[in-house]
C-alpha positions as CSV (number, residue, x, y, z in Angstrom):
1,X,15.4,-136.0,-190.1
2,X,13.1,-138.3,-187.8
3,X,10.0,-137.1,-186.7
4,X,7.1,-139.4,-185.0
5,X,3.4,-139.1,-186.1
6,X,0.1,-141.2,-185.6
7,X,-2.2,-142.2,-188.5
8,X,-5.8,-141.3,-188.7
9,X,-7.6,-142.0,-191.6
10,X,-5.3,-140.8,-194.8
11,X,-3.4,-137.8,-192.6
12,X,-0.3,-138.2,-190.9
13,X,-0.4,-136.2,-187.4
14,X,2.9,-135.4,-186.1
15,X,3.6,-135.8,-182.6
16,X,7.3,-132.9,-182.7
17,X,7.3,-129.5,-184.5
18,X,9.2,-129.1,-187.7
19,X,9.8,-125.6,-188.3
20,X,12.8,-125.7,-190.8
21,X,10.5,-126.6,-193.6
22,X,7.8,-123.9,-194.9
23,X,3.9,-125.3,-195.7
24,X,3.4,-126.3,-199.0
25,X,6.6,-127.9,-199.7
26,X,6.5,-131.2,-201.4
27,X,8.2,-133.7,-199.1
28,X,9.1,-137.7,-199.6
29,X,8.0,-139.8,-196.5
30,X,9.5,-142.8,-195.4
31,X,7.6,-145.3,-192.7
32,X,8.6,-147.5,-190.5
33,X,6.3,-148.6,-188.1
34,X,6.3,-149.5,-184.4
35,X,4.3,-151.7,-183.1
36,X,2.7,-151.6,-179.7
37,X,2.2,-154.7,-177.6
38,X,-1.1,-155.3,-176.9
39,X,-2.6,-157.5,-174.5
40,X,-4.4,-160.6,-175.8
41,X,-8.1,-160.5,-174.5
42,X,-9.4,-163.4,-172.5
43,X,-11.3,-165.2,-174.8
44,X,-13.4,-167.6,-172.2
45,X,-15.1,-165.5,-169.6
46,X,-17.3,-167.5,-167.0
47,X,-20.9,-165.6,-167.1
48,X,-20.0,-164.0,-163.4
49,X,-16.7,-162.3,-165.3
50,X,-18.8,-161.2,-168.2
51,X,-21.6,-159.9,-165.9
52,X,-19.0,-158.1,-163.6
53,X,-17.8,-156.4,-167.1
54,X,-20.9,-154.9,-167.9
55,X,-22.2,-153.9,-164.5
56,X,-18.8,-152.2,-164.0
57,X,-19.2,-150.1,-167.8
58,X,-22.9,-149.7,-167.2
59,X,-21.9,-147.4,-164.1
60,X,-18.9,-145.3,-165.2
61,X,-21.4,-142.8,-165.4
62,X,-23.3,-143.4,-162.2
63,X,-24.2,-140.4,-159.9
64,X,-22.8,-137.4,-161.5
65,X,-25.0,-135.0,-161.2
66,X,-23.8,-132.6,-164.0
67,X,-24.8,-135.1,-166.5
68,X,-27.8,-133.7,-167.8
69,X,-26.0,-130.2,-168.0
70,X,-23.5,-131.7,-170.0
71,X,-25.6,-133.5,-172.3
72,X,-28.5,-130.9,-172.8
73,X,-25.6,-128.4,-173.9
74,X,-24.2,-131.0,-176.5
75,X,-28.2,-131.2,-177.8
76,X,-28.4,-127.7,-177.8
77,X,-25.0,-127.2,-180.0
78,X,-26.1,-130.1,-182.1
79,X,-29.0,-128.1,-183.4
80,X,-27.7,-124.4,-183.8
81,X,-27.1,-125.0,-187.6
């Protein structure tokens, strides 16, 4: 049996359902990995590249007005322990 899974940490999340095989059995794993092309990042950016990178992540959050809503619940849930 194949199945697919992701790595995080020391678990194993599996991306399919395996329902022939009850929890707490003992199984034997055997990897092989597949690796993802990923693109090489340009190393030598001119300061007008590198400035248009930061102005562009500085306003992905630009003019949303539910913001503050959103961020004074996360406080809010933060500190109820």
């Amino acid at each position: 049996m194949k199945v697919r899974g992701i790595k995080r940490g020391q678990n194993i999340e599996l991306l399919e359902q395996i329902n022939n095989i009850p929890d707490g059995t003992e199984i034997i794993i055997d990897l092989e990995f597949i690796e993802k092309q990923i693109p090489k990042p340009k190393l030598h950016l001119t300061e007008e590249e590198r400035l248009a990178k930061l102005n562009n992540l500085f306003g992905t959050w630009k003019n949303q007005p539910d913001l503050t809503e959103i961020f004074a619940e996360i406080d809010q849930q933060r500190h109820t322990y």
